[in-house]
VODOGU-24893 format. One record per residue (C-alpha): residue number from 1; x, y, z; residue in three letters. Coordinates in Angstrom, 1 decimal, padded with zeros to 4 digits. Layout:
N
+-----+--------+--------+--------+------+
: pos :     px :     py :     pz : code :
+-----+--------+--------+--------+------+
: NUM :      X :      Y :      Z :  ALA :
...
+-----+--------+--------+--------+------+
//
This chain:
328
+-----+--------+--------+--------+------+
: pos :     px :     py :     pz : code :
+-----+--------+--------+--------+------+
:   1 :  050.4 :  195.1 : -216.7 :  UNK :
:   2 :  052.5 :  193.8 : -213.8 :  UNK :
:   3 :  056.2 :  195.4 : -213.6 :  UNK :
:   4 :  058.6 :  192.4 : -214.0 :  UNK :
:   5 :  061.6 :  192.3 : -211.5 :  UNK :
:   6 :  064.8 :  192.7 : -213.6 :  UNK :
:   7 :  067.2 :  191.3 : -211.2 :  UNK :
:   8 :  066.8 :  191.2 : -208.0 :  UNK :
:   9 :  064.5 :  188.2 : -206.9 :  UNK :
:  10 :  064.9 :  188.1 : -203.1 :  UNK :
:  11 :  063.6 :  191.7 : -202.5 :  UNK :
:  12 :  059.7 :  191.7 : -201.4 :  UNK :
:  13 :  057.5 :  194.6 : -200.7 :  UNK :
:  14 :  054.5 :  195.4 : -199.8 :  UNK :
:  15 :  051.7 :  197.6 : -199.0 :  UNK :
:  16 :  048.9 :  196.3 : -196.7 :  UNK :
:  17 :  045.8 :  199.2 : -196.2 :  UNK :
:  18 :  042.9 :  198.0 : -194.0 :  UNK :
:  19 :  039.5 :  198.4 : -195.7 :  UNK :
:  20 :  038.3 :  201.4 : -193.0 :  UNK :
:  21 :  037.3 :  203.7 : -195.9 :  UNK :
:  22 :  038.6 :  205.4 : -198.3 :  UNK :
:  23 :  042.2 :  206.3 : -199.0 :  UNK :
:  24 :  043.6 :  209.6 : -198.0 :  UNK :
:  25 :  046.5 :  211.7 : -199.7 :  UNK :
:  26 :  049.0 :  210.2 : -196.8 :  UNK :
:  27 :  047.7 :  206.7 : -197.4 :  UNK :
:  28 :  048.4 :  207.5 : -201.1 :  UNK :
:  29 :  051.7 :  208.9 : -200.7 :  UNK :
:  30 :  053.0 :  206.1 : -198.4 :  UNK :
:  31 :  051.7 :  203.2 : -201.3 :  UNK :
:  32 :  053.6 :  205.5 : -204.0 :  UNK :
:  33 :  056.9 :  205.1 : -201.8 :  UNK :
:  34 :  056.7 :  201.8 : -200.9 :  UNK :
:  35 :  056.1 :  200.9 : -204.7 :  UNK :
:  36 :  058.7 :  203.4 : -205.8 :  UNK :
:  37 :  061.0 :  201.6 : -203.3 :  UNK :
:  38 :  059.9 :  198.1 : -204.5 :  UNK :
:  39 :  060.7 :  199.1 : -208.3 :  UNK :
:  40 :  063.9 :  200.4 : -207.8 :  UNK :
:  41 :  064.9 :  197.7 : -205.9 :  UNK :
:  42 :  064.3 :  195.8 : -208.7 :  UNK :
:  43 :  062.0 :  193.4 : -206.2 :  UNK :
:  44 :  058.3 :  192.1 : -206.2 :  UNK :
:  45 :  055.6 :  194.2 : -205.1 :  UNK :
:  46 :  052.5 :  192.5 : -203.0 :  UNK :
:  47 :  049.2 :  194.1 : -202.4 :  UNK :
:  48 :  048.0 :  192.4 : -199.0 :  UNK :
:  49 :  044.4 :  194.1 : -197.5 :  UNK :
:  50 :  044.4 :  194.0 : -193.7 :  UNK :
:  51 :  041.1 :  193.1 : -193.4 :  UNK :
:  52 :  041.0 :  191.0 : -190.1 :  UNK :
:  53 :  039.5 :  194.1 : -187.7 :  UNK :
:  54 :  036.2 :  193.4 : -189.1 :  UNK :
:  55 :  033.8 :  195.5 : -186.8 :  UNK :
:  56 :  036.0 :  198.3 : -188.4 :  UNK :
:  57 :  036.0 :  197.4 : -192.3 :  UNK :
:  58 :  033.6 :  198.7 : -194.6 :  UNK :
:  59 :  031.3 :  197.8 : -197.4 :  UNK :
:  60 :  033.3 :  198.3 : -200.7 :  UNK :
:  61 :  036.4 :  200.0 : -199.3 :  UNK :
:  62 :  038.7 :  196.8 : -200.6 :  UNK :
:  63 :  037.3 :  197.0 : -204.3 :  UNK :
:  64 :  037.7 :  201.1 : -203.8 :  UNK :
:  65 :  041.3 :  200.8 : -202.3 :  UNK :
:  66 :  042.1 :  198.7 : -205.1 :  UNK :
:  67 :  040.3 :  201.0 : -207.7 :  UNK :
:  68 :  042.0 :  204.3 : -206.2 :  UNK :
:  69 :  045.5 :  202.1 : -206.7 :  UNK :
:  70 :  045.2 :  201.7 : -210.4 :  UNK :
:  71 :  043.7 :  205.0 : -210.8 :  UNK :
:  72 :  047.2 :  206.6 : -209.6 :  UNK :
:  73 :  048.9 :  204.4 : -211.8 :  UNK :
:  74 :  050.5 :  202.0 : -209.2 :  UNK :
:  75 :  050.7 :  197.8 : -209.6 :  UNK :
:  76 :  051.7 :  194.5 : -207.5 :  UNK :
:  77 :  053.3 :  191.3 : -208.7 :  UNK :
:  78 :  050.5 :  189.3 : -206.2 :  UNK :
:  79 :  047.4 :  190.4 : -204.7 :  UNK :
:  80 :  043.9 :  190.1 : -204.5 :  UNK :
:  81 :  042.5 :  191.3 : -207.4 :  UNK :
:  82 :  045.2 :  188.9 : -209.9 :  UNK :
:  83 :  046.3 :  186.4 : -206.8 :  UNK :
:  84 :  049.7 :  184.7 : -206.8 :  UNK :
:  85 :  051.5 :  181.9 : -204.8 :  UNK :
:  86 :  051.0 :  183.3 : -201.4 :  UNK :
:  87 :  047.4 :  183.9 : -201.1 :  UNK :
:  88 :  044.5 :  184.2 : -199.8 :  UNK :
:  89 :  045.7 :  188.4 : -200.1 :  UNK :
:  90 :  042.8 :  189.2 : -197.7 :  UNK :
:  91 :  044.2 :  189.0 : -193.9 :  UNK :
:  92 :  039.8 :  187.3 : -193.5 :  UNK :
:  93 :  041.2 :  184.2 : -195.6 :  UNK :
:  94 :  043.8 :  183.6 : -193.1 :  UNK :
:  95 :  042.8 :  182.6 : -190.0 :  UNK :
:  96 :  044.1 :  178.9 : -190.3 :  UNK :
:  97 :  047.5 :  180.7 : -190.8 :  UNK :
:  98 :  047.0 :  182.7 : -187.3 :  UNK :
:  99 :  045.7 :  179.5 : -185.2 :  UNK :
: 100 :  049.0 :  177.5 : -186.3 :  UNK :
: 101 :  051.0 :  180.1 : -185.1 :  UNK :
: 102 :  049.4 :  181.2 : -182.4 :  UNK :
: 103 :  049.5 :  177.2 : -181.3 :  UNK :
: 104 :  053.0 :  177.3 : -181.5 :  UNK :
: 105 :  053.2 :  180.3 : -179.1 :  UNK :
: 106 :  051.2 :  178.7 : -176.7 :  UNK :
: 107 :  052.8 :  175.5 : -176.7 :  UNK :
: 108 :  056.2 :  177.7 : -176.2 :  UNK :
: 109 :  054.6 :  178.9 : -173.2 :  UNK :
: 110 :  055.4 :  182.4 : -174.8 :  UNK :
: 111 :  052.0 :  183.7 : -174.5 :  UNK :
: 112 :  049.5 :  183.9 : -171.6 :  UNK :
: 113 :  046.0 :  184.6 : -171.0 :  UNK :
: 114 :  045.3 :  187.3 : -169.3 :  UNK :
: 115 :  041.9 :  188.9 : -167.5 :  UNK :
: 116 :  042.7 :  192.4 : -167.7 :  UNK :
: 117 :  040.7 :  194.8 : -169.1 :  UNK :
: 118 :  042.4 :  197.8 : -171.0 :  UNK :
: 119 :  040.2 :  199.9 : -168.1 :  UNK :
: 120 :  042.5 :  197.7 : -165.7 :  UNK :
: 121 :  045.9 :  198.4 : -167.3 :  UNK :
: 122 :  045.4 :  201.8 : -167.3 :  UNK :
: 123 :  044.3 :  202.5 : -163.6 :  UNK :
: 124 :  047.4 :  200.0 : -162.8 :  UNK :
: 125 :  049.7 :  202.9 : -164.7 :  UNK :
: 126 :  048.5 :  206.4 : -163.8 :  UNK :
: 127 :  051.0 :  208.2 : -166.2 :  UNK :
: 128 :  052.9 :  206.4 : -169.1 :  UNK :
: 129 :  056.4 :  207.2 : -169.8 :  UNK :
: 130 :  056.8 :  210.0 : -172.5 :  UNK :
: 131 :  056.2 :  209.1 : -175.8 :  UNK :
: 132 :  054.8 :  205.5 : -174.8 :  UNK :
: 133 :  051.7 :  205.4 : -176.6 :  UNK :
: 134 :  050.1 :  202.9 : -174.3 :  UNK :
: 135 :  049.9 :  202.1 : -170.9 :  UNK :
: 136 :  052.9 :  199.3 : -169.8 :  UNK :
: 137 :  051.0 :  196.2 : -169.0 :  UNK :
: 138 :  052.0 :  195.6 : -165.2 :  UNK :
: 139 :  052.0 :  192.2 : -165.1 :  UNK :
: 140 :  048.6 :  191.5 : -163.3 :  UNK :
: 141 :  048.3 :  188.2 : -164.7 :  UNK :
: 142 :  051.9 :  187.1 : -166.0 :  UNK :
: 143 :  052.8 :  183.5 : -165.0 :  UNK :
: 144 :  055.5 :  182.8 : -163.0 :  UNK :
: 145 :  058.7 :  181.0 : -164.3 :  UNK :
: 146 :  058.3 :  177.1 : -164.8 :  UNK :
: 147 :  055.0 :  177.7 : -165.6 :  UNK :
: 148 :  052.6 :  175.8 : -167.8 :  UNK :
: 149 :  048.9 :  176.4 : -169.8 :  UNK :
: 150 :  048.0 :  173.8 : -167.5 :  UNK :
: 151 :  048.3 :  176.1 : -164.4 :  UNK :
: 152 :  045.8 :  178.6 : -165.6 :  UNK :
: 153 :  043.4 :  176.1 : -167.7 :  UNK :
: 154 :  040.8 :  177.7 : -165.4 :  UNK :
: 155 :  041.6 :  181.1 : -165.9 :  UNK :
: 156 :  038.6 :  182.9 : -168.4 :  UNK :
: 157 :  040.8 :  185.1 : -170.5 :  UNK :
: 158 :  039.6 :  188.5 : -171.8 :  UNK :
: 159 :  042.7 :  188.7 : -173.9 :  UNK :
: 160 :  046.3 :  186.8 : -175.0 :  UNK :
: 161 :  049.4 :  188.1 : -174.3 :  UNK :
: 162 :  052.9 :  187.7 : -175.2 :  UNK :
: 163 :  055.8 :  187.5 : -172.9 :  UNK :
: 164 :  058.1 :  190.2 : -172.5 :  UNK :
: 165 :  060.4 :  188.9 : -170.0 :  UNK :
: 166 :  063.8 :  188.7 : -170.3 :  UNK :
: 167 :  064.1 :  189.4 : -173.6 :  UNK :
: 168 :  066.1 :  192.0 : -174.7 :  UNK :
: 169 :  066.2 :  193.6 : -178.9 :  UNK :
: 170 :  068.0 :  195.6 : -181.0 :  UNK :
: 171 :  066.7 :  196.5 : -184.1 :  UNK :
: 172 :  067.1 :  199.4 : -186.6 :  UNK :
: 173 :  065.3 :  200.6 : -189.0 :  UNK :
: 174 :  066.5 :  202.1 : -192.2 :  UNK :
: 175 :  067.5 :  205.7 : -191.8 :  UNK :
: 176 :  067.2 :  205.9 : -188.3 :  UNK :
: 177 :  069.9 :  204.8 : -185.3 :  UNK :
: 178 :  069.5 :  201.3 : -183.8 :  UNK :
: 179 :  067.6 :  200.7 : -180.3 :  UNK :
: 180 :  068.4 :  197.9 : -177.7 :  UNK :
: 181 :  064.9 :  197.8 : -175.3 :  UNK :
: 182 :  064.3 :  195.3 : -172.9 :  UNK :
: 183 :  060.5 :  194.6 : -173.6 :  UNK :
: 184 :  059.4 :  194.1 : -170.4 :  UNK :
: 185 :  060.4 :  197.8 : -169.0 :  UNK :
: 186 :  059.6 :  199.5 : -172.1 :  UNK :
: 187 :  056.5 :  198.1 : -174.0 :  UNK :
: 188 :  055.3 :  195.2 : -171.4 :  UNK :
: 189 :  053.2 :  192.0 : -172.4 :  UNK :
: 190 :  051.2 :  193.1 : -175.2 :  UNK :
: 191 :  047.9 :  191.8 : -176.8 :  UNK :
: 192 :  048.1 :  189.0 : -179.6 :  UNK :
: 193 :  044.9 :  188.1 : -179.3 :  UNK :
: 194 :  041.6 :  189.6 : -178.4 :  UNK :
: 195 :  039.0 :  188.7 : -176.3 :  UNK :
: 196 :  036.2 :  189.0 : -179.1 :  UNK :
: 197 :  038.6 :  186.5 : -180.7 :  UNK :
: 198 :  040.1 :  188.1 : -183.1 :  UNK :
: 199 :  044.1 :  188.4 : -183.5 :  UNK :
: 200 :  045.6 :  191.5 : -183.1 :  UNK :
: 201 :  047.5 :  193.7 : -185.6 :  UNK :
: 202 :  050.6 :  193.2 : -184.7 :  UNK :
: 203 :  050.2 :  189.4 : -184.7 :  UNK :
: 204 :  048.4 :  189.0 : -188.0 :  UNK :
: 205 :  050.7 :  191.2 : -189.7 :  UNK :
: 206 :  054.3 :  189.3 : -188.7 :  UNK :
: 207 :  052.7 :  186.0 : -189.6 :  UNK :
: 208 :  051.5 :  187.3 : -193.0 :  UNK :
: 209 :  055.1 :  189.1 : -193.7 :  UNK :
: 210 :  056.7 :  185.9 : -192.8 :  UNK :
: 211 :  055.2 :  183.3 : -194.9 :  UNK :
: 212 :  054.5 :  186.0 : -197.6 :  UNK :
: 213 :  058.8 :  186.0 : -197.6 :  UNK :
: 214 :  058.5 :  189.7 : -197.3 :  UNK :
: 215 :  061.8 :  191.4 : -197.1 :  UNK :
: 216 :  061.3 :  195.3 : -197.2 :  UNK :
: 217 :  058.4 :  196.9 : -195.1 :  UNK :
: 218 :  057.6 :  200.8 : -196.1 :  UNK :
: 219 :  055.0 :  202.1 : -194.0 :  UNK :
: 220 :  054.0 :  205.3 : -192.3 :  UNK :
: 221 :  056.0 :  206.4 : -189.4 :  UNK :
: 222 :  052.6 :  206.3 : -187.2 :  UNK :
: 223 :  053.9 :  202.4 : -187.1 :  UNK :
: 224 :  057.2 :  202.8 : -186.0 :  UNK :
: 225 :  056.3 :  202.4 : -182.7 :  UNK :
: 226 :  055.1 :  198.6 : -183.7 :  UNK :
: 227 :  058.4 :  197.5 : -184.7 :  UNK :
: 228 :  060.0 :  196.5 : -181.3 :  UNK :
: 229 :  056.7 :  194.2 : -181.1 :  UNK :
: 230 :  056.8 :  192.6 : -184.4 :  UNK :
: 231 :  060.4 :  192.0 : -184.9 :  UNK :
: 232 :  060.0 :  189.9 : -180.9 :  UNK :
: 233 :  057.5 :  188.2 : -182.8 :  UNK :
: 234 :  059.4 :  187.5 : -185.8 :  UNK :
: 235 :  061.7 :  186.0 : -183.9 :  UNK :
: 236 :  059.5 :  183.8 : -181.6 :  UNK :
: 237 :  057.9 :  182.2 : -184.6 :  UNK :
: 238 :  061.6 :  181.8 : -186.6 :  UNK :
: 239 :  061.1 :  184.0 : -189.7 :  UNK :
: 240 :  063.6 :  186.2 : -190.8 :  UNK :
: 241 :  063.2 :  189.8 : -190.0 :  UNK :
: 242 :  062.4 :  192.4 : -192.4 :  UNK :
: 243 :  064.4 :  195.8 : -193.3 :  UNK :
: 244 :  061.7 :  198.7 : -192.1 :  UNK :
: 245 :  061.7 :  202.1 : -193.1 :  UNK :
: 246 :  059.4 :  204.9 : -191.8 :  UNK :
: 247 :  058.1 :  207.5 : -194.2 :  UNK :
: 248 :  057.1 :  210.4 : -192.4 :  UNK :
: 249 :  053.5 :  211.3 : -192.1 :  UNK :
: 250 :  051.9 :  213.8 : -194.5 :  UNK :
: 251 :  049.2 :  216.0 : -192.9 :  UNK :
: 252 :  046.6 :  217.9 : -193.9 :  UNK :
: 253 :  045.6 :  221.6 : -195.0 :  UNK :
: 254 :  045.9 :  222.9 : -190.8 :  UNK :
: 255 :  048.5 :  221.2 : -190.2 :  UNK :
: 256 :  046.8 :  218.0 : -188.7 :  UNK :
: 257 :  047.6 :  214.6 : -189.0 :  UNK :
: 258 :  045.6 :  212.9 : -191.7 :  UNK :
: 259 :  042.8 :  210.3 : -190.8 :  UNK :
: 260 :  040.3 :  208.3 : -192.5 :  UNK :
: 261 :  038.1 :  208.9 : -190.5 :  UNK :
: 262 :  037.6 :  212.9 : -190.8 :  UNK :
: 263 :  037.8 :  212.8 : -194.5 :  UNK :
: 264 :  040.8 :  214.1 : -194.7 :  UNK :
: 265 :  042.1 :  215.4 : -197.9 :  UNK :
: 266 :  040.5 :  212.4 : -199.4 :  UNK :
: 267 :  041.1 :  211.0 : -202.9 :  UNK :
: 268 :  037.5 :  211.1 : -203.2 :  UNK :
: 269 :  037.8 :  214.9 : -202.9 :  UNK :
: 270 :  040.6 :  215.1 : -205.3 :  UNK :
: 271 :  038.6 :  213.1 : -208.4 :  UNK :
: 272 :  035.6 :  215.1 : -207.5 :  UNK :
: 273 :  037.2 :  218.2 : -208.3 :  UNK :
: 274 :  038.1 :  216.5 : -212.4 :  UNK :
: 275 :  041.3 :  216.5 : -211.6 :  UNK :
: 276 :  043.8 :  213.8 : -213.4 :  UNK :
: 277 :  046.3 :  211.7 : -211.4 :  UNK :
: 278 :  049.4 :  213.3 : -213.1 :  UNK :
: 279 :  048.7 :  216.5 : -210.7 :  UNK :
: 280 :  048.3 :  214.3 : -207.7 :  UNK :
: 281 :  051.3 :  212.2 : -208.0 :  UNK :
: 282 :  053.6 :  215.6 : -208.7 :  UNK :
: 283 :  052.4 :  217.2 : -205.6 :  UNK :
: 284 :  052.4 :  214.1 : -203.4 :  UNK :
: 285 :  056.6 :  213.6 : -204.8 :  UNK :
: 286 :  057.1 :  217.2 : -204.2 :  UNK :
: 287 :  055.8 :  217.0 : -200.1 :  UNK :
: 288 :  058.3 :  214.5 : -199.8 :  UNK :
: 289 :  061.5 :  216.1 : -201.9 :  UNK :
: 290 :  061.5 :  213.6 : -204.6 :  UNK :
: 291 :  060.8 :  216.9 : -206.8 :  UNK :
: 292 :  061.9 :  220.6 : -206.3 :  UNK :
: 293 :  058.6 :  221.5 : -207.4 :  UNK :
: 294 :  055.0 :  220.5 : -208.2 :  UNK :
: 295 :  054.4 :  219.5 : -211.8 :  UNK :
: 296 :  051.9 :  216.4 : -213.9 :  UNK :
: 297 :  053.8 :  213.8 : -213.8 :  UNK :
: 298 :  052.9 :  209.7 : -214.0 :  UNK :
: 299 :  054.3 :  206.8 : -211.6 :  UNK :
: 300 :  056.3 :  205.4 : -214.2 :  UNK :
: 301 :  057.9 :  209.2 : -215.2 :  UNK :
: 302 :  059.1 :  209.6 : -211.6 :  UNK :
: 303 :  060.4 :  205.7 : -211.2 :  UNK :
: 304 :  062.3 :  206.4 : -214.4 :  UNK :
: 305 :  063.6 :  209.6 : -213.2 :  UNK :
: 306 :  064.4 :  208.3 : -209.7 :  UNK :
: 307 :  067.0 :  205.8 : -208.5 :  UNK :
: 308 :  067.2 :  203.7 : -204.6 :  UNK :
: 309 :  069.5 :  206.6 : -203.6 :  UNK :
: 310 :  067.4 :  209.6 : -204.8 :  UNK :
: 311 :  064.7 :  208.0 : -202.5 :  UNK :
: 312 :  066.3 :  207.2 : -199.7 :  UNK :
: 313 :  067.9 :  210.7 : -199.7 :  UNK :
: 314 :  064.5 :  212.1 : -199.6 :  UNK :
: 315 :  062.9 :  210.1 : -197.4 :  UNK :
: 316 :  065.9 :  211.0 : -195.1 :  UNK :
: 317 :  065.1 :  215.0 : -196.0 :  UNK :
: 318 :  061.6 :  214.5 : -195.1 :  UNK :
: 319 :  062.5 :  213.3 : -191.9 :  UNK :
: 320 :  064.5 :  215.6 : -190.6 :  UNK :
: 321 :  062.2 :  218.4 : -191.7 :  UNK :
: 322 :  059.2 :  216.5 : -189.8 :  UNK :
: 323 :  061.2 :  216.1 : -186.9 :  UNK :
: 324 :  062.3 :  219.6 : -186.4 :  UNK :
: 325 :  058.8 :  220.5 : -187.3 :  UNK :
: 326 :  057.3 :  218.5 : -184.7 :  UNK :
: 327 :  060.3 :  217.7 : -182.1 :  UNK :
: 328 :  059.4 :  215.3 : -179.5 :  UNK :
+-----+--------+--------+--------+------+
//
C-alpha cells in the first residue's frame, strides 16, 4: 500500500533507474535514501524508468527493477506499475514530450546542429582539465551571434547541441558549497540530442522532472557532475529548479566502484544466498551512518526511527568520509 503524504504536498521525489540490468547494492542504497528522504519530507514519491537509451535496455530489467523495489520494502505515490497523473512513467512513452521541447529550443535558437563526431571533440582537446569528465566541446560548429536555423538548413547534423555562450550559473546542491561556472569555459556545448535520434540523458531527464513537478532529486554522486547541465536546461525551457543532493557512492568488496555491468554485489547475489531483506537494508543504513551498526531491520523500522535531520546529518558524514577516502 502507497505511503500517504501527511502534510507536505509540494515536496516531489523521485527515483529514475534505467532498465541496463539488474540492480546493484549502490543502486539499492541510493533508491532507499531517496525514499527515506521523500517520507520524511512528508512529500510524494515517483518511480520514473529511464528507459529512452534503448540499444542499452534489457529484456525484463523494468519488471525486475520494479520486483527488486518491493522485495526491499520500498513504494511510490505514481509509477508504472500503479500509474498516476503524470504518466506515461516509462521515459519510451515520452517522446512527444521531448519533440515539444526540443522545438522550443530550436526555435530559441538555443541549440545547434553540429557535425562533430565524439572522435573529433576529442582530437580538438588533447588533455581535459582535471576532473572534467569529458572533453570541452571547442566550438567547431557553434553559430555565430544573429544567427538563425535557417543559416545551417544544409548542414547534415551528427548531433544537437545546446548553447553555452554567455551564460553564466550558480547553483548548489544540498550539502555541498555553491558554484558560479560559465558554461562555455567549463563544460562547452553539450549533446541534447543524438545523431541516431535519440535525446540525450540530460535532456530527457530535465523535461521529465519538470512536467512531473519534481522538487527534490536524490541521486548518486556519479551525477553530480550533470547538474550544471540540467539546471541551464531547466532554465531554458522555464521550469523551476529542483533541490539536488548527492549521495555518495557505495563500492564494492575491493574497494571499486559498483557497476551493473560487472555484476557487482548484485541483489541477485544477495537473494541467491536465502537471505531476507531485513539484513540487507541494516547493512546498506549502516555504510551510510544511518546506524552505528549492522542489524535486520525493515524500511518502515528505520523511517520511523529516522527524522529529515538524522539523514541529512549522515549523508553529510558519508561525504566527508568518501571524500577523504578518495580526495580529488
Amino acid at each position: 500500500m502507497s505511503h500517504e503524504p501527511e502534510a507536505n504536498s509540494t515536496y516531489r521525489g523521485r527515483y529514475a533507474p534505467s532498465p541496463t540490468g539488474r540492480l546493484h547494492l549502490g543502486n539499492l542504497r541510493t533508491a532507499l535514501l531517496a525514499w527515506l528522504h521523500a517520507r520524511l519530507s512528508r512529500g510524494r514519491f515517483i518511480l520514473r524508468i529511464d528507459d529512452l537509451d534503448t540499444p542499452r535496455n534489457k529484456p525484463g530489467s523494468i519488471e525486475e527493477i520494479i520486483a527488486d523495489l518491493h522485495w526491499l520494502g520500498l513504494d511510490w505515490d505514481e509509477g508504472p506499475d500503479i500509474g498516476g497523473a503524470n504518466g506515461p512513467y516509462l521515459q519510451s512513452g515520452r517522446l512527444d514530450h521531448y519533440e515539444k521541447f526540443f522545438d522550443q529550443l530550436k526555435t530559441a535558437h538555443l541549440i545547434f546542429s553540429c557535425t562533430c563526431s565524439r572522435k573529433d571533440v576529442q582530437l580538438a582537446q588533447s588533455a581535459p582539465n582535471a576532473g572534467q569528465i569529458e572533453p570541452i566541446y571547442p566550438g567547431t560548429c557553434r553559430p555565430p551571434e544573429g544567427w538563425s536555423q535557417q543559416a545551417a538548413a544544409n548542414r547534415t547534423p551528427v548531433s544537437w547541441r545546446f548553447l553555452t555562450r554567455d551564460i553564466t550559473i550558480t547553483s548548489q546542491a544540498e550539502l555541498s558549497e555553491p558554484t558560479t561556472v560559465k558554461l562555455d569555459k567549463t563544460i562547452g556545448d553539450f549533446v541534447v540530442k543524438r545523431k541516431d535520434g535519440l535525446y540525450a540523458y540530460q535532456f530527457a531527464t530535465v523535461v521529465d522532472d519538470g512536467l512531473m513537478g519534481i522538487t527534490d532529486i536524490v541521486r548518486g554522486s556519479d551525477l553530480s557532475d550533470s547538474m550544471l547541465r540540467q539546471v541551464a536546461l531547466f532554465d531554458a525551457l522555464g521550469f523551476s529548479r529542483p533541490c539536488f543532493l548527492h549521495a555518495p557512492l557505495m563500492h564494492d568488496s575491493l574497494g571499486g566502484r559498483m557497476a551493473k555491468r560487472d555484476g557487482s554485489d548484485s541483489l541477485e547475489a544477495w537473494k541467491s544466498r536465502d537471505r531476507a531483506p531485513e539484513p540487507l537494508i541494516g547493512e546498506l543504513a549502516s555504510s551510510c551512518g544511518l546506524m552505528d551498526t549492522a542489524y535486520p531491520i525493515s524500511c518502515q523500522e528505520l523511517l520511523e526511527r529516522l527524522n529529515l535531520e538524522d539523514l541529512l546529518r549522515s549523508m553529510s558524514a558519508a561525504r566527508k568520509s568518501a571524500a577523504a577516502l578518495n580526495p580529488a
